[in-house]
N, C-alpha and C positions, 0 to 999 in steps of 0.2 A: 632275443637273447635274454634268459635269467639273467636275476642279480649275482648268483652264486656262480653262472658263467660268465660274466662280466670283470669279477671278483677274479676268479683264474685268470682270465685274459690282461688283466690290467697290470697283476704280480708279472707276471711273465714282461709285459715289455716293458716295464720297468726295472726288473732285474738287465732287460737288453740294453734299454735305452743306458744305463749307470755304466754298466760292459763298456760301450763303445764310450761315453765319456771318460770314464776312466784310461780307457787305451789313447786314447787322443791328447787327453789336457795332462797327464802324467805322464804316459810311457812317450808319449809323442809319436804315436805310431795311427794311421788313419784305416782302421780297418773294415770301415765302410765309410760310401759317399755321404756327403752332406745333405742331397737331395732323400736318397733312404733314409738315413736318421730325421728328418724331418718327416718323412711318411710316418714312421714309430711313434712321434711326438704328437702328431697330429690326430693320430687314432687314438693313441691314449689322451687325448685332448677330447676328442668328440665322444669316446665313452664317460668320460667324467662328467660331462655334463649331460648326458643320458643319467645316469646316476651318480650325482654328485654328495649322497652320504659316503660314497666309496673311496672322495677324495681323501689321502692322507698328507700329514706335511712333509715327509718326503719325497713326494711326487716330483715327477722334473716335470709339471706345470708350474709349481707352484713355488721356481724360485723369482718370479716375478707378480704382485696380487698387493693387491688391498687398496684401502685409501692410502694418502700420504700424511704423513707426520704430524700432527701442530706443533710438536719439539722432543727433541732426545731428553730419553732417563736414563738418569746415573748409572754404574754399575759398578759394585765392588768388586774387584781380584783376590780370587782366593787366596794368592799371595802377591805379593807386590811385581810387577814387570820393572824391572830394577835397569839401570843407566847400564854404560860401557864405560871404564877409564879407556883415555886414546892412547895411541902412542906413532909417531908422525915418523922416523925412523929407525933402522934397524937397532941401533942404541940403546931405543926406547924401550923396543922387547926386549935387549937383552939385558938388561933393568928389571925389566919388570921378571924374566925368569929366575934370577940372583932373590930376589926382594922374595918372590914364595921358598925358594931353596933357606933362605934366610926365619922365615917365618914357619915352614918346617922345621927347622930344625931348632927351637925354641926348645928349653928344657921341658916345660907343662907338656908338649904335643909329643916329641918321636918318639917315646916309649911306647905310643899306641898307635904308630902310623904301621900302616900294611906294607907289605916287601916292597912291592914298584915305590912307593913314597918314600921309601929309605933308600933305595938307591939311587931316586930323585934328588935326595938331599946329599949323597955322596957324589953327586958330579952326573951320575947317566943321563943320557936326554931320554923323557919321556915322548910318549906319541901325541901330537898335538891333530884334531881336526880342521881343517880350513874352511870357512864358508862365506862366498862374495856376501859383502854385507850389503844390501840393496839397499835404493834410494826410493823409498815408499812412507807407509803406515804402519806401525806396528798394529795387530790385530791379535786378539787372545777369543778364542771361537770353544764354545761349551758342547761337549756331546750329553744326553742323559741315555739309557738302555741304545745308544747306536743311531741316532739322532741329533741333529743338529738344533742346540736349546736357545744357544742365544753367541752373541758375538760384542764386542764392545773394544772400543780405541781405546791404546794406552794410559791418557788423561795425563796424572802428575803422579803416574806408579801405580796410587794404591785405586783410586776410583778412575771410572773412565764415562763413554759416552756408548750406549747401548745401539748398535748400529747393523741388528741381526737380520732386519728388514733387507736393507744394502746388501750387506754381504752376502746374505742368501742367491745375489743375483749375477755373484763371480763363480762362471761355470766351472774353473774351477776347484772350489769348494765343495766338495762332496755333503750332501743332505742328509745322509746316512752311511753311516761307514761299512764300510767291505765285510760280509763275513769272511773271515779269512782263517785256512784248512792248517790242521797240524803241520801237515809237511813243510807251509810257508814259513810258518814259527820256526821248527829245527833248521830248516835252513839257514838259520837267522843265528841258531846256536842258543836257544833256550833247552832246557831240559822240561821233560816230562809232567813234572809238579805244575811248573812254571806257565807251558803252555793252555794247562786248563784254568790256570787262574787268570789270564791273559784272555782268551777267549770270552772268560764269563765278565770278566769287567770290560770288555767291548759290548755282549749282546744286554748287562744289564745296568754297568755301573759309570761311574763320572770320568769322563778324560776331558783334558785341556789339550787344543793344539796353539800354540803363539807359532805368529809369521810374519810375514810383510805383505801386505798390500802391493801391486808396483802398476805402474801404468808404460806399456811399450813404448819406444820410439816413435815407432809403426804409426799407434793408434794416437799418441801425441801429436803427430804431425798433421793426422789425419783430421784430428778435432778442428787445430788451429785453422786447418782452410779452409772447414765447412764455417767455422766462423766466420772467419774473414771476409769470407761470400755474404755470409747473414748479416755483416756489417755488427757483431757481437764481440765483445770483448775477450781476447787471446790468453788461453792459459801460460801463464810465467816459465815453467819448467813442470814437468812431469811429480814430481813431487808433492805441489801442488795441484795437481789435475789429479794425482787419486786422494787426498784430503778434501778436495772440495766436492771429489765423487762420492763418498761415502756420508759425510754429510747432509747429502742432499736428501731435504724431507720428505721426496716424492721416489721409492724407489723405481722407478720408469726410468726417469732420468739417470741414478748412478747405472743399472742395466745397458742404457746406451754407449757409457764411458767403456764398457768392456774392459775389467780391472781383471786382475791376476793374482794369485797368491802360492806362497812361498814355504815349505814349514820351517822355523827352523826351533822351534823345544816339542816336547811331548810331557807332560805335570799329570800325575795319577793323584787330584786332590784328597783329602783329608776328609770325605765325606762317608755319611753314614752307610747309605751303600755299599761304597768302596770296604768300609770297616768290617761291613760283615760277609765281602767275600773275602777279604783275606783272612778273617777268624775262622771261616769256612773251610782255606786251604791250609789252618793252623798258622798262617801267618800272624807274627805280631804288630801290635797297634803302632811300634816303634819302628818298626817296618814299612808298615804304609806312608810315615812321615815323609821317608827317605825311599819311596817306592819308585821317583822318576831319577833317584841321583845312586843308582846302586843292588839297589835288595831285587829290582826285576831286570831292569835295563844294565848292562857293564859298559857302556859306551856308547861313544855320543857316538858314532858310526850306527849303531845297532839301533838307537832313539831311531836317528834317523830313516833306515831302513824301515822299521815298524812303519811309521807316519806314513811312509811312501805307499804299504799294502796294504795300509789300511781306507786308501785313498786319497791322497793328499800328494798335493806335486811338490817333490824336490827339485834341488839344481844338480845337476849331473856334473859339474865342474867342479862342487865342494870334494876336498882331497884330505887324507891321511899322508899327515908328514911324519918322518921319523927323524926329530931333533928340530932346530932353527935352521938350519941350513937347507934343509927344505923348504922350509916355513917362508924362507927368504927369497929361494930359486922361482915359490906358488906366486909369490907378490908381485915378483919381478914378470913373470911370465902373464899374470891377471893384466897389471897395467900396461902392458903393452898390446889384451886383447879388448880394453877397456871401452875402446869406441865401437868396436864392431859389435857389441854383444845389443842383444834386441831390449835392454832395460839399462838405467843407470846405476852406476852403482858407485860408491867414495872408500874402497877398503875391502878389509880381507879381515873375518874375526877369528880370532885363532884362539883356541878353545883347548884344554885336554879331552883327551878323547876318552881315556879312562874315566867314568861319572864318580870315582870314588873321589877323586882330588877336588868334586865340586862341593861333597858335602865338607870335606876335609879343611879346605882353605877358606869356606865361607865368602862371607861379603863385609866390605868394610866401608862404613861411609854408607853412601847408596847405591855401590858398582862391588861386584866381587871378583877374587881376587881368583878366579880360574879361569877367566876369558878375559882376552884384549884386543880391540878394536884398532887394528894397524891402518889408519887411513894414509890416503894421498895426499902430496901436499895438499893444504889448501890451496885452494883455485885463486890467484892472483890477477892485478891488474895496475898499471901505473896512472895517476891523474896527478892533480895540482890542487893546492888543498889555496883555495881563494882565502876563508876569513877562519875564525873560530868563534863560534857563538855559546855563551853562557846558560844553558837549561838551570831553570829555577823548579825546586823539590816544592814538595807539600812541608818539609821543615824547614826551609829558607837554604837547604846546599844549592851551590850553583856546579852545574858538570859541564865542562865542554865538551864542546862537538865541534869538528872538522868540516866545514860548507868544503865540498868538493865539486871540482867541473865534474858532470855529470859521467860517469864510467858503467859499461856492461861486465859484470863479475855472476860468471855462470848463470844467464841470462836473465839476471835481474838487474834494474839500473841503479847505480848509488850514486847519491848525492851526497850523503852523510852519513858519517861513522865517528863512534865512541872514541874519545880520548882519555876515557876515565875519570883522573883528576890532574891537581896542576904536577905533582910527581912525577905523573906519564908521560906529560908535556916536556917537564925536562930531560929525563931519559931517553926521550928520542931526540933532543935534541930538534925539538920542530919550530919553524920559522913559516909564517903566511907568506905565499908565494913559492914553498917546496913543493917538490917532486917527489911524492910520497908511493912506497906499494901498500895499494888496499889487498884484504882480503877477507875472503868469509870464512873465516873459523869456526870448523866443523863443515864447511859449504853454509853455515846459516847466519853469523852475527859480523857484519862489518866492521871492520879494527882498520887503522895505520899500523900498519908491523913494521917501517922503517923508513928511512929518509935517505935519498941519494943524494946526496950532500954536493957532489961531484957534477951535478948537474946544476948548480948556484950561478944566478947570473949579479948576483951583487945588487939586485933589487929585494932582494926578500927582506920583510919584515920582522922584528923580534916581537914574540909573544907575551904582551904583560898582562899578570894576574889583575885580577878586578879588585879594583879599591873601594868601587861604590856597585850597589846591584847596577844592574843595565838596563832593568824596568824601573824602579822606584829610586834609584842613586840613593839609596841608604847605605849605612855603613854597612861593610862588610867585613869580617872577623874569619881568623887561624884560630881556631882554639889550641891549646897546647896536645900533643898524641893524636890530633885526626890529621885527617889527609886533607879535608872539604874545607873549603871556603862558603861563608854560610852568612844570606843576607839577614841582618837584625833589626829592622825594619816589621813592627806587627801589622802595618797596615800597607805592605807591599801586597800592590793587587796581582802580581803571576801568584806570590807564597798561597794569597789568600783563594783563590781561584782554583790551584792544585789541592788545596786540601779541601773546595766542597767537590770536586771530582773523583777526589777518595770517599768522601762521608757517599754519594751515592753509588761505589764502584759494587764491582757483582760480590767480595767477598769483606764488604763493610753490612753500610745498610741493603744493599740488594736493590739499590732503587737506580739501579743501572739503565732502566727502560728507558729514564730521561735522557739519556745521550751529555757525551760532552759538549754539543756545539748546544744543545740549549741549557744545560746549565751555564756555559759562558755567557749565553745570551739575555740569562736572567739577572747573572751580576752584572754585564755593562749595560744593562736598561738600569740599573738600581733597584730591581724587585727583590736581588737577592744576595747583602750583606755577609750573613751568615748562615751556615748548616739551618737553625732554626727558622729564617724566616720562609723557607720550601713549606712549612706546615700553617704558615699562615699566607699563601695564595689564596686566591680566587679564582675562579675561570673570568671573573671581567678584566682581572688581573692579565692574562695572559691573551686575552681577546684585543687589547688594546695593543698589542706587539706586531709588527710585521710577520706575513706568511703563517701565522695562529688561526686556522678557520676554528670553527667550534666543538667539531669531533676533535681535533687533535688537542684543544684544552682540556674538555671534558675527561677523554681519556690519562694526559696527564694528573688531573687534581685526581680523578680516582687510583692511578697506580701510589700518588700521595700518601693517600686516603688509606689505601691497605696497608700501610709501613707504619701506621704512626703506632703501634705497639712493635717493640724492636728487643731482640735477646739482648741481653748486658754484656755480653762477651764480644759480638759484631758491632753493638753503641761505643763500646771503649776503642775497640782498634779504628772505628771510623772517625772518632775525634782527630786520629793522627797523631798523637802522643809521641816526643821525641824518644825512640831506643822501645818503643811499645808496638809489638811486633803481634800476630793473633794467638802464639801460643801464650803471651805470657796475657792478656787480654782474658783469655779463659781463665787464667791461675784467678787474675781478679775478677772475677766471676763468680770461681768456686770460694775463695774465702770470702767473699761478700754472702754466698749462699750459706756457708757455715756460721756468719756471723748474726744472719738473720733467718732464720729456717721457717717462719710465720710466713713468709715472702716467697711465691712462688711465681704468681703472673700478674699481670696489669699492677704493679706498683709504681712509683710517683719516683721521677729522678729526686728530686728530693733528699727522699732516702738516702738512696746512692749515692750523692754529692755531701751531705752531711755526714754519710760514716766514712768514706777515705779522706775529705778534710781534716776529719779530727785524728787522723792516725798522727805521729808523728814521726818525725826524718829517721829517728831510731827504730820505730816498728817497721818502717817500710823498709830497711838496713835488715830486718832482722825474718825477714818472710824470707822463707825456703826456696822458693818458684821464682822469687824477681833478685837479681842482677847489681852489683853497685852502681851503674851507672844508669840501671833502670829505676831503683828507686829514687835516685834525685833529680831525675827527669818527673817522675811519677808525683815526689812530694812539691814539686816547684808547682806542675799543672793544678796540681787541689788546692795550692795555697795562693793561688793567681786570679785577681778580682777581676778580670776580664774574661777568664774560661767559668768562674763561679756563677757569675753574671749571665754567661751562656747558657748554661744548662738549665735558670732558671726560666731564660726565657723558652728552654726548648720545652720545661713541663707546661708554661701558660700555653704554649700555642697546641695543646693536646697529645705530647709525645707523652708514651709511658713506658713502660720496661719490664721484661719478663724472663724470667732461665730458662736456657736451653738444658736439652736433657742431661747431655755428658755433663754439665757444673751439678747441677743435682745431683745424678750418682757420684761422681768426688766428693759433693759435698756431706754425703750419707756417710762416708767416710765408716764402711762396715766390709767386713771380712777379717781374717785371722791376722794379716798385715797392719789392720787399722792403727793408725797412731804412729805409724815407723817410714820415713823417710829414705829414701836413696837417691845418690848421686851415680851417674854412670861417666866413664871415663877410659878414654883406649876404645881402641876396637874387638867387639865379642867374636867368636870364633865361629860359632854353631847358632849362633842367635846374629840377628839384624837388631840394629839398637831400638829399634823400634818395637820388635815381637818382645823383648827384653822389657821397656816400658808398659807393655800390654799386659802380660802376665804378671806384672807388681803390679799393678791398677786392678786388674781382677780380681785380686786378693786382698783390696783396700788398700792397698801400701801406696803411696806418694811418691812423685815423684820432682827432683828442684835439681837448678840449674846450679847453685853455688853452696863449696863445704862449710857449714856450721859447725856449732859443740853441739847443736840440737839436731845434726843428720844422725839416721839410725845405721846406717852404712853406705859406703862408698864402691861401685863394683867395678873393678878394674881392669881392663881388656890389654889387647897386644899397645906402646907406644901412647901412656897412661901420659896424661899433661901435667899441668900444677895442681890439680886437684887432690890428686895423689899423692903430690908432697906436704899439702894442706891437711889432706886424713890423716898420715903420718903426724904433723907437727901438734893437731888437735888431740889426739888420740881416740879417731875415730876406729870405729870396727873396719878393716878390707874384706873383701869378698874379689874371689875368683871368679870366671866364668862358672866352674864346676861346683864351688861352695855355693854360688846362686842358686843354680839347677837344684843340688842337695833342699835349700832351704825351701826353696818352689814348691817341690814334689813333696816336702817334710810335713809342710802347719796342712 
């Protein structure tokens, strides 16, 4: 056989081989044997390696290949994969539908709301879509020209973990997407225009699909007893078994797990190709913004449908309701087929179906405000809560916790659950020796949600607050306005312990490699006092400690070794500075970069330690970016002969300091904005307060947490706070969401 008959042959059963995946892992329909499809896979297997220049990456060999991992990189989201507000019941929705009827109809908006939106706001129920919210991973999967480019976990929104290896190996996930024929389009209810420009950003331009990961019952079950056999440790619950499947640095291994995926958005990014085919179809660039919530898609119905022919497996059980009483009859009829179904699931996300009320009602917070996440109760369970034990902070708070008899809550065991602080203590009314219901809120974070009081045998104990810590019995203090009880004790060894755990955790210094049990190991040998003394080890130093062979010293003093130059914005938040959180860490950063512009890399704490001592309580009162109560946490730390003392010793033992990039540009402090400050306040409409910070930072303008006489404006969103009345009482400039925009697009 030719290459160029080989070439034919290989198209061909790979258009077969996709056919019968497709009809199988989507339509659910088996329209050949397993044993044939394997014959297909296998020839196109053995031509490939006959001539293996012919291999392409969307071959169905190749969703399983390569070496394994040494670790995941990062991945930014073109836009943020943004939370869900919950709502636990029917109440709750109907809350939450008043609260957008409410928010429409705000004076700024319903002059420009579209007819369904107005008579949304006059009482009609709109069409809401229903979609089982499964119990997996979220996963956001990149196509480029009809190609699967890359795939990455949710992370904390905005960046995730790049996990395109893995995923490639859930069959199904299509490698390439469907060409898919006009007629499937108009059946779908696109026009003409629409469908050629749909086409062309499938064969050349950017899609996003997000979905869930999920691992079956089936194959859950199926894992556990192969382990059990293998005498290997049992995955927790399904949820778990596809997070730790996807993970897994060796795709072989997540392949075995046999994982699943779900669609549930379609995002037509913001990218250049995308730009210029819809300038191609005379589309505008305002268009393509809003290209997955409107201008091509009208409904999450129709989103959906696309995803499905384009390849991608939906749920056939996701429903169009028309009004809540649908919505309600979907819920009731889902949990009651909640066990049977072949995956887990906690809820029902109930969505407007219409995409126009997505761009309309925006996001507010980190969740927006056109989908709600109706879950089940949480999963409950009754124990006896033995003792309450005192957690001591990296700033001396002490938080209780509830020691419980050991209880299974949706097959995980608890022992212990969050009581908050002593507030929550009284509010429930909790006594050692109750009969308390746990539960996992969300299915994830263990709470006491309440006390059966009724069940008292006149043995229970009363709960008393702490007078002295319970590791160091130092005093301990209420300050006036907090909640926290807070040991004052500086040489309480839990305080001082949690805070070198922070100085090396992954988003301080990054010297996380040491692990917490050997940094505890090195403060109760005495090798390690404080932060600074990590930089004056040894390896005989740690040679002399139990269970220390010589590679695993060695390799510690050099992960050391690589840290002792550290950015000044990861140095300040790992000091642990009370009320000194990473954003505002950067702010002093950046004006330290401003204050010293000669100063770029390898400079001397020194420096640093002599220009924020010398500020005083009024300049640090009077910076834009820091807080009142962060400046007098901020001016106590500089002017404190024990933190002064530290940092000198952490310059002898070789530490120096250097800016990262984002304080640099702040601190360049250049574009048309330069020099002018804003405060944000309320929630934006059409902007996320973050894209809002982003575009004033691009254009040099500043951005601070508290209203000055020196803020250049104030910009005001829906349910504006004090700040608001602060700009008013100063006589600062307001700005609307729309005068922003104005001003944006203006310099």
């Amino acid at each position: 056989m030719t290459s160029e008959q080989a070439k034919n042959r290989i198209e061909k059963l790979k258009v077969e081989i996709n056919l019968h995946r497709y009809n199988y892992h989507v339509l659910d329909q088996e329209s050949i044997s397993p044993a044939a499809l394997d014959s297909l896979k296998n020839e196109l297997y053995q031509l490939e390696n006959e001539f293996p220049e012919l291999i392409t990456p969307d071959s169905p060999t190749q969703r399983i290949g390569g070496e394994p991992l040494e670790k995941f990189q990062k991945s930014i989201h073109s836009r943020p994969m943004i939370s869900l507000f919950d709502a636990f019941s029917e109440g709750d929705i109907i809350d939450w539908e008043e609260k957008d009827r409410r928010f429409l109809a705000s004076q700024e908006i319903l002059p420009t709301l579209f007819p369904e939106a107005r008579q949304f706001v006059g009482g009609q129920e709109p069409e809401y879509f229903c979609e089982l919210k499964l119990d997996g991973l979220a996963i956001n999967i990149n196509f480029h020209g009809g190609l699967l480019e890359k795939a990455a976990t949710r992370g904390d929104g905005k960046v995730g973990e790049d996990v395109t290896t893995n995923v490639r190996t859930i069959a199904s996930v299509p490698l390439s997407l469907r060409l898919i024929s006009q007629e499937e389009l108009k059946s779908l209810g696109f026009s003409e225009q629409i469908i050629d420009l749909i086409i062309s950003l499938v064969r050349e331009g950017d899609l996003e699909f997000r979905g869930e990961s999920v691992m079956t019952k089936k194959v859950f079950t199926a894992l556990n007893e192969k382990y059990r056999k293998l005498g290997k440790a049992e995955l927790a619950n399904t949820r778990n078994g596809v997070a730790g499947s996807l993970r897994q640095l060796d795709p072989k291994i997540s392949a075995e797990r046999l994982l699943d995926f779900f669609v549930y958005d379609l995002i037509i990014p913001n990218t250049e190709i995308n730009q210029e085919i819809f300038e191609r179809f005379n589309f505008s660039i305002a268009q393509l913004k809003s290209a997955d919530r409107g201008a091509l898609l009208s409904t999450r119905f129709q989103s959906n449908a696309l995803a499905s022919i384009l390849g991608f497996k939906t749920l056939e059980a996701n429903r169009i309701c028309a009004g809540l009483k649908e919505v309600f009859a979907f819920f009731k009829e889902v949990a009651l087929k909640r066990e049977k179904l072949p995956f887990d699931i906690d809820g029902v996300v109930v969505k407007f179906n219409d995409l126009r009320f997505w761009e309309t009602l925006g996001i507010v917070g980190k969740a927006p405000r056109y989908m709600m996440a109706y879950k089940f109760p949480a999963i409950q369970a009754t124990t006896i809560v033995e003792d309450v034990l005192w957690q001591i902070g990296r700033t001396g708070v002490l938080t209780p916790t509830a020691a419980l008899t050991p209880v299974a809550v949706a097959g995980v065991t608890i022992s212990r659950a969050t009581l908050h602080n002593w507030d929550e203590i009284e509010r429930l009314g909790l006594m050692i020796g109750d009969t308390v219901i746990i539960e996992r809120a969300g299915d994830v974070i263990p709470k006491v949600s309440s006390v059966l009081v009724n069940l008292r045998s006149g043995l229970e104990k009363k709960i008393n607050y702490p007078r002295v810590c319970p590791r160091c019995e130092g005093l301990v203090t209420k300050e006036d306005g907090e909640v926290a009880f807070r040991c004052l004790n500086p040489k309480c060894y839990a305080v001082n312990l949690r805070r070198l755990t922070h100085f090396v955790s992954k988003n301080a210094t990054g010297l996380d490699g040491l692990g917490v049990k050997i940094v505890e190991q090195l403060f109760s040998e005495g090798l390690m006092k404080d932060a600074a003394d990590l930089f004056l080890l040894h390896e005989s130093d740690l040679l002399s400690l139990p269970r220390f062979a010589e590679k695993k010293a060695k390799n510690i003093i050099k992960t050391i070794d690589e840290h002792r130059v550290i950015s000044l914005n990861r140095f300040i938040f790992a000091l642990g500075i009370r009320h000194v959180g990473e954003e505002s860490a950067s702010a002093l950063a950046t004006l330290f970069a401003k204050s010293k512009p000669e100063l770029k890399a390898n400079f001397s704490l020194l420096e640093v330690k002599d220009f924020f001592a010398s500020l005083k309580i009024e300049e640090w009162q009077d910076l834009e970016d820091i807080g009142p109560k962060v400046s007098e946490s901020l001016f106590e730390f500089w002017h404190n002969d024990h933190n002064l003392k530290l940092l000198e010793k952490f310059s002898q033992s070789g530490v120096s300091l250097n800016l990262d990039q984002a304080s640099l540009t702040a601190a360049a402090d250049s574009g048309p904005l330069k020099g002018q400050s804003f405060v944000l306040t309320g929630s934006l409409l059409r902007l996320t307060r973050e894209e809002a910070k982003d575009k004033i930072k691009a254009l040099g303008g500043q951005i601070s947490s508290a209203v000055s006489r020196k803020t250049s404006f104030v910009v005001v969103g829906e349910a504006p706070g004090d700040k608001y009345e602060k700009a008013k009482e100063l006589g600062v400039k307001i700005l609307n969401e729309t005068e922003l925009e104005q001003l944006l697009s203006g310099v």
